[in-house]
N, C-alpha and C positions, 0 to 999 in steps of 0.2 A: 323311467324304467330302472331297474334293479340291474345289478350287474349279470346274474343269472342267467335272466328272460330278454338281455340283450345281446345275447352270442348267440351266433348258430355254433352248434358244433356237429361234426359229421367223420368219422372214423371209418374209413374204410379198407380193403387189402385186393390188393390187383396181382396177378400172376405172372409179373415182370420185376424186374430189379429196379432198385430207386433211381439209378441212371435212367432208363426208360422212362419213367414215371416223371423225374426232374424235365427230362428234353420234353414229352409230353407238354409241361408249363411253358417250358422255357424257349422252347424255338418255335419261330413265327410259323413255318409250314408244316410242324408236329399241331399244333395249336389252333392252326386254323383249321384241321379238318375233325375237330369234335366239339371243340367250346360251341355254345350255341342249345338251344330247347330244340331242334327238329331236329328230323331225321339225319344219322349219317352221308355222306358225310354234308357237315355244317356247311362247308362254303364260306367259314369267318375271312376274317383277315386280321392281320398282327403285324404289328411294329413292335418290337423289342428291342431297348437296350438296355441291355441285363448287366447292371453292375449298380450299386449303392448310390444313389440321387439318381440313376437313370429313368427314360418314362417307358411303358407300354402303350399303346392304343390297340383296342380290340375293334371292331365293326361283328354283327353277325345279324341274320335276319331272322323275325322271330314267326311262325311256323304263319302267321295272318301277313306276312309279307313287309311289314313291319319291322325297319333296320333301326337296331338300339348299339348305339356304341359308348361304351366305358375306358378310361383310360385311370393311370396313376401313376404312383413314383415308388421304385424300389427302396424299401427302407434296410432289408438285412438280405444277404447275398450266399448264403452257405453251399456248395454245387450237391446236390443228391442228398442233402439234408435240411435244409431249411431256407424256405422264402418268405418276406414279410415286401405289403404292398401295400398303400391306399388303394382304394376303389371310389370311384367315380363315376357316375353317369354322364353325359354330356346336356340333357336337359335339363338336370341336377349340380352341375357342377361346384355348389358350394356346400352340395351334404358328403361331404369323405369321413367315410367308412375306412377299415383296417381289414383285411386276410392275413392270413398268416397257417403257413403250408410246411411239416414237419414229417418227414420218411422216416422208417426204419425197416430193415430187414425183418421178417417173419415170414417164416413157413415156406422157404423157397421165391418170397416174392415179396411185397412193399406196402407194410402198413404206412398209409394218406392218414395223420389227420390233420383237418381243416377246421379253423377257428375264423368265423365271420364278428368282429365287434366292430362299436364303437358307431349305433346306427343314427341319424339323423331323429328317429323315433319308431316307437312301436309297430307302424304301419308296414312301415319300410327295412324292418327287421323280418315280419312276418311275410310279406313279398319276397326277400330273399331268402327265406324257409320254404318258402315253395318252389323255386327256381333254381336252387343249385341242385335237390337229388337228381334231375332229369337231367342236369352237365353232368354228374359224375354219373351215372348211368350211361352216358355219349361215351366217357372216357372210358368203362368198361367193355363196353362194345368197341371201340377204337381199336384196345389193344387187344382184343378178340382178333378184329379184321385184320390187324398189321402183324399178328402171330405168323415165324417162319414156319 
């Protein structure tokens, strides 16, 4: 694979401030109710320990009942600006992958973008092109629902 055709990238802008957006990622019971392919809310689950070498574990069920859980280790820690992560599968555990999650302020609210590399291969790149719009889709509806 090319460097190109092995990132996902995905730009998006939500109508919360990056603090929102960041806790969104970053706290276990923000995170557990939209990470995930199904319906609101997910039902995930999250361990986080959010600081540089720390780990994640996610659990979340996928809409055929089917629980897939990912975990990794925090590689860059910036609060409301920037998170860098492996990714992992748990029946995959020796394909890690990299995320990596950058805010900014625009327009009253928080331009996301998200950079998926560093994939195991072409398949598994194109699998994750399919399955991250329908999270960030979760996470736009999320902060729909949780609007004061």
């Amino acid at each position: 694979m090319n460097t190109a055709t092995a990132q996902i990238r995905i730009t998006r802008t939500y109508p919360v401030t990056p603090d929102k957006v960041w806790r969104a990622w970053t706290d276990p019971q923000a995170l557990s109710q939209w990470f995930g392919p199904g319906t609101l809310p997910s039902h995930a689950t999250a361990v986080i320990d959010l600081r540089v070498g720390g780990e994640y574990l996610i659990s979340f069920a996928a809409p055929d009942g089917e629980t897939h859980t990912v975990s990794g280790v925090y590689q860059e820690v910036e609060p409301a600006r920037r998170l860098v992560f492996t990714f992992a599968w748990k029946g995959t555990p020796d394909r890690v992958s990299r995320v990596t999650l950058e805010l900014a302020p625009a327009g009253g609210g928080t331009e996301l973008r998200f950079v998926h590399d560093r994939f195991f291969n072409q398949k598994a790149r194109d699998d994750h092109a399919r399955g991250w719009p329908v999270f960030f889709d979760n996470l736009h509806a999320f902060f729909k629902e949780s609007a004061p």
